[in-house]
TIGUTI-513782 format. One record per residue: x, y negated, z negated of N, C-alpha, C in turn; residue in three letters; residue number from 1. Coordinates in steps of 0.02 Angstrom, whole numbers, padded with zeros to 5 digits, always signed. Each point is the difference from the previous one (the first is absolute). Layout:
BEGIN
{n.east:X n.north:Y n.up:Z ca.east:X ca.north:Y ca.up:Z c.east:X c.north:Y c.up:Z rest:ALA nr:NUM}
...
! end
This chain:
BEGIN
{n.east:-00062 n.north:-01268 n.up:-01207 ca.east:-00032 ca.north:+00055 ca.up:+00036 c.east:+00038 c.north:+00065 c.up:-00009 rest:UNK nr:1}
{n.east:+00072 n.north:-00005 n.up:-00001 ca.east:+00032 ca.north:+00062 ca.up:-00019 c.east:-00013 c.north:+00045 c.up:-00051 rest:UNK nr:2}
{n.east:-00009 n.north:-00051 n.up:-00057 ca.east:+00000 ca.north:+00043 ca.up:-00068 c.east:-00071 c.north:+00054 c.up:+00010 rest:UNK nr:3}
{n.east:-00065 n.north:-00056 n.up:+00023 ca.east:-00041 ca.north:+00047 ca.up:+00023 c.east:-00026 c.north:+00054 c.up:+00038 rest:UNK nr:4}
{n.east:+00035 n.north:-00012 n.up:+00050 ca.east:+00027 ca.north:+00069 ca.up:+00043 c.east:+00040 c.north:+00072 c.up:-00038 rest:UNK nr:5}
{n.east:+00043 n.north:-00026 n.up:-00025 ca.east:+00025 ca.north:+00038 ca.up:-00056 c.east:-00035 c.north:+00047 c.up:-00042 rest:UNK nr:6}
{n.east:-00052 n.north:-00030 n.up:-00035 ca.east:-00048 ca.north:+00030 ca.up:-00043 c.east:-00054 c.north:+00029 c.up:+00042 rest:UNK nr:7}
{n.east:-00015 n.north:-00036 n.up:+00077 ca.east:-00041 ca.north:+00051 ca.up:+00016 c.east:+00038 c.north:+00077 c.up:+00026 rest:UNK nr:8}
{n.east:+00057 n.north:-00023 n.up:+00015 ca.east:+00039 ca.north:+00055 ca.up:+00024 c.east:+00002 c.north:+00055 c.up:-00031 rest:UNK nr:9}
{n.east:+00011 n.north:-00024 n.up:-00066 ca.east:+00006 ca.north:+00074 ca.up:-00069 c.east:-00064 c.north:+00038 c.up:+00005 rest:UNK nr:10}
{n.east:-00055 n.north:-00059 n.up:-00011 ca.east:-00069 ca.north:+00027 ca.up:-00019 c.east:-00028 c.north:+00066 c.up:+00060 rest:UNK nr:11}
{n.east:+00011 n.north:-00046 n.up:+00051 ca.east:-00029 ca.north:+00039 ca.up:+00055 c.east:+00056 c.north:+00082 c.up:+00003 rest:UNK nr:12}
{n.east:+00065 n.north:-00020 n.up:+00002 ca.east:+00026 ca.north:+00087 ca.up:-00020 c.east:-00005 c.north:+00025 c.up:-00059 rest:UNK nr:13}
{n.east:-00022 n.north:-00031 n.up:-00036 ca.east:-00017 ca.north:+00053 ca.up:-00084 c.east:-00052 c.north:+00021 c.up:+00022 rest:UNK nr:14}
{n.east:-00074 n.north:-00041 n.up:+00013 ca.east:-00052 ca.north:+00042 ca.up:+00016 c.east:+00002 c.north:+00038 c.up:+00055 rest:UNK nr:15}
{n.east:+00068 n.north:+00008 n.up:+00044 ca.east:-00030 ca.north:+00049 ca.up:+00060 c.east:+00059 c.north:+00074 c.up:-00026 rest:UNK nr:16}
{n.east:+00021 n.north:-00045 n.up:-00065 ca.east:+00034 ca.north:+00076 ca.up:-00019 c.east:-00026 c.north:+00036 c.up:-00030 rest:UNK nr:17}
{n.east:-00058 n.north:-00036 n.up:-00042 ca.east:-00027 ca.north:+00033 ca.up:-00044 c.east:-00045 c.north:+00066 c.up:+00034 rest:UNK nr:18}
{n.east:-00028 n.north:-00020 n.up:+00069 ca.east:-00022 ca.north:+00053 ca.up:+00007 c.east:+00017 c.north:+00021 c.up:+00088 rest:UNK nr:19}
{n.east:+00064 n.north:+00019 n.up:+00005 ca.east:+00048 ca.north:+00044 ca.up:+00032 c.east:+00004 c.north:-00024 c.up:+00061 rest:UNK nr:20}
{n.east:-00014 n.north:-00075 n.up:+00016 ca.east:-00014 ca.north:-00026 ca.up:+00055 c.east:+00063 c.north:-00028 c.up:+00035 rest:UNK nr:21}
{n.east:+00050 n.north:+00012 n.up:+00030 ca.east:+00067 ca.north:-00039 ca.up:+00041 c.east:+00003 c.north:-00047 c.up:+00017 rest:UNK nr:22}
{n.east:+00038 n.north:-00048 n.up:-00008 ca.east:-00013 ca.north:-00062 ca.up:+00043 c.east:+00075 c.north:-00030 c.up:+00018 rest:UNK nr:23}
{n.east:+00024 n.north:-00026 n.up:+00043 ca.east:+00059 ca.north:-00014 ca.up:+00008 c.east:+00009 c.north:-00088 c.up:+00004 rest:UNK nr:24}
{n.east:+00022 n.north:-00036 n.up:-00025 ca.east:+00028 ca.north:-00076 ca.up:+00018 c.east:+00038 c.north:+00001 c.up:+00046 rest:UNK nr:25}
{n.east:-00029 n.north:-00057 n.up:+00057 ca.east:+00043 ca.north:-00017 ca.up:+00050 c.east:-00007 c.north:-00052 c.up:+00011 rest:UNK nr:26}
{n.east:+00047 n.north:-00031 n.up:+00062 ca.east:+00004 ca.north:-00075 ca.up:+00016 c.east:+00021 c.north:-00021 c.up:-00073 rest:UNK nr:27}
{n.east:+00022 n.north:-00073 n.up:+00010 ca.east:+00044 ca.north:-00039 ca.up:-00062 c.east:-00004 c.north:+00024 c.up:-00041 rest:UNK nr:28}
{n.east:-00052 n.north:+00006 n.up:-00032 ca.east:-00002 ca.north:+00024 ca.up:-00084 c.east:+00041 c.north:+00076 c.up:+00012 rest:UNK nr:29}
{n.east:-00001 n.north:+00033 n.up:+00043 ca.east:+00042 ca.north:+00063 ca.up:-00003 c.east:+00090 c.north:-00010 c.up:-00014 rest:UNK nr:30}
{n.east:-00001 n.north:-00051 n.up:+00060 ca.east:+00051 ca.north:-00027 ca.up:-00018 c.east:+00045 c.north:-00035 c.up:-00054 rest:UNK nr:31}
{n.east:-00042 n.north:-00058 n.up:-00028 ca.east:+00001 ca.north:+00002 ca.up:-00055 c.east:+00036 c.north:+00045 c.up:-00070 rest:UNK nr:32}
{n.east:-00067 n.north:+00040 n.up:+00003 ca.east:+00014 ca.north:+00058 ca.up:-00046 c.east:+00060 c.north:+00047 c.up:+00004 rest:UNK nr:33}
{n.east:+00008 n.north:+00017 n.up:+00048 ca.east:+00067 ca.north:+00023 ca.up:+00004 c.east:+00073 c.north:-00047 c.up:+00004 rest:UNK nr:34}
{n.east:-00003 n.north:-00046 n.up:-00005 ca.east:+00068 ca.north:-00049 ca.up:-00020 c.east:-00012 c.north:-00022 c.up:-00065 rest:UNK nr:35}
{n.east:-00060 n.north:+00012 n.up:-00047 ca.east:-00017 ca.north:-00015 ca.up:-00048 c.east:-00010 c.north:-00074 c.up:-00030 rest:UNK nr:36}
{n.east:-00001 n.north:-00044 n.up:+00063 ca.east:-00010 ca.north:-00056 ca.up:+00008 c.east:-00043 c.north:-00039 c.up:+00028 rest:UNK nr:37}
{n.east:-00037 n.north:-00054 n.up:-00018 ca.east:-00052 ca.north:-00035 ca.up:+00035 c.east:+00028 c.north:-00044 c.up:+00043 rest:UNK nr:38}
{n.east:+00025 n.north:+00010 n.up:+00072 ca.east:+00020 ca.north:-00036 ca.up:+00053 c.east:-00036 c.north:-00053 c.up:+00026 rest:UNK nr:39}
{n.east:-00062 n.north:-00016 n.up:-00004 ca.east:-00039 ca.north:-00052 ca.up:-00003 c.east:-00077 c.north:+00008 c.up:+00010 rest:UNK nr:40}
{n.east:-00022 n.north:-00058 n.up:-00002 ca.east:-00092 ca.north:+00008 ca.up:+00000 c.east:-00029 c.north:+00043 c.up:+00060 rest:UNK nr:41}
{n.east:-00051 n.north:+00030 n.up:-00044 ca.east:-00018 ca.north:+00066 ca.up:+00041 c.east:-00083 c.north:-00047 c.up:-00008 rest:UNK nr:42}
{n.east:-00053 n.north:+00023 n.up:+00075 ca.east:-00045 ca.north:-00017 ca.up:+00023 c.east:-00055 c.north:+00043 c.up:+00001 rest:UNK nr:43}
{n.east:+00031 n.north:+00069 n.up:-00016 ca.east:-00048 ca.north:+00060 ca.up:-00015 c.east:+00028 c.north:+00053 c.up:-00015 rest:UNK nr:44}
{n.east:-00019 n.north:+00072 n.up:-00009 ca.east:+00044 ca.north:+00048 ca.up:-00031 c.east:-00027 c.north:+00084 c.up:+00054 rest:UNK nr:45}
{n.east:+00052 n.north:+00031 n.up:+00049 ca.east:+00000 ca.north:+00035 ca.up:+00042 c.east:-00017 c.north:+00059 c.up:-00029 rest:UNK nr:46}
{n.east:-00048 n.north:+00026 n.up:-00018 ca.east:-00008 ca.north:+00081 ca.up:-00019 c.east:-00016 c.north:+00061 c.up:+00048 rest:UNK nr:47}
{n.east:+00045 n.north:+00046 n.up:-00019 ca.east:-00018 ca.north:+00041 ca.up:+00074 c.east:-00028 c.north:+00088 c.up:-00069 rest:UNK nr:48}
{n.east:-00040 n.north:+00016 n.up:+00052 ca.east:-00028 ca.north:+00091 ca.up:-00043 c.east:-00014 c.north:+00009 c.up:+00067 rest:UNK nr:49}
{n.east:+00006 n.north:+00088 n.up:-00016 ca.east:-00057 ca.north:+00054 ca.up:+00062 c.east:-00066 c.north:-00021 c.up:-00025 rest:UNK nr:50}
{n.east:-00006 n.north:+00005 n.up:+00067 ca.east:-00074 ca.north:-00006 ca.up:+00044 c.east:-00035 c.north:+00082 c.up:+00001 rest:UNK nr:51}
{n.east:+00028 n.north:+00071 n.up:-00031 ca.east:-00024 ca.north:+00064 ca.up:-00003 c.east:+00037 c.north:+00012 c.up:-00054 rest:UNK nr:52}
{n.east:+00005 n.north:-00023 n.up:-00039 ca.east:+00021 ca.north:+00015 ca.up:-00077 c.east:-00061 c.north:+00028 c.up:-00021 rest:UNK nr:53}
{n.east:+00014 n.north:+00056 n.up:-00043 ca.east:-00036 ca.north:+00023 ca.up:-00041 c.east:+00033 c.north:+00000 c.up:-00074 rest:UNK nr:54}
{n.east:-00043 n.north:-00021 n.up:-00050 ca.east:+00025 ca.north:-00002 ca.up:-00051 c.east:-00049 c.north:+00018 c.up:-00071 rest:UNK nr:55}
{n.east:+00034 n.north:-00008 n.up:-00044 ca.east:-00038 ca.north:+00047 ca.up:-00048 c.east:+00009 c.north:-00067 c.up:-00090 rest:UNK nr:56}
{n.east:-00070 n.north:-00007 n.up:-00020 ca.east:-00016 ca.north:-00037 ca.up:-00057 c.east:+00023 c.north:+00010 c.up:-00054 rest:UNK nr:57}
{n.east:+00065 n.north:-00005 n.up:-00070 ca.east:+00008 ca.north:+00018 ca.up:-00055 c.east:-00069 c.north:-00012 c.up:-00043 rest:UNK nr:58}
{n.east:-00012 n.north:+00049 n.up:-00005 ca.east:-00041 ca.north:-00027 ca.up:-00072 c.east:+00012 c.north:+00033 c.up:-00059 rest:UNK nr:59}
! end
């Protein structure tokens, strides 16, 4: 389940970079990521953004 989390993790911040969208990781996987280590099985993946974000589309 990790590895997959993983890959959704990237996907979902590449596409919200692609078009200027913020998003922050929290809970385990935040944690995680910042010790640069997989501390153990994760059950879902914590994403936090504004709720009055305005943002703008590269095209």
């Amino acid at each position: 389940m990790n590895c997959h989390h993983i890959d959704l993790i990237y996907q979902l911040f590449s596409e919200a970079d692609k078009v200027g969208l913020p998003l922050w990781l929290q809970g385990g996987w935040a944690i995680d990521a910042k010790l640069n280590l997989i501390t153990r099985e994760h059950d879902d993946i914590d994403i936090a953004y504004l709720t009055s974000c305005t943002y703008q589309e590269n095209h």
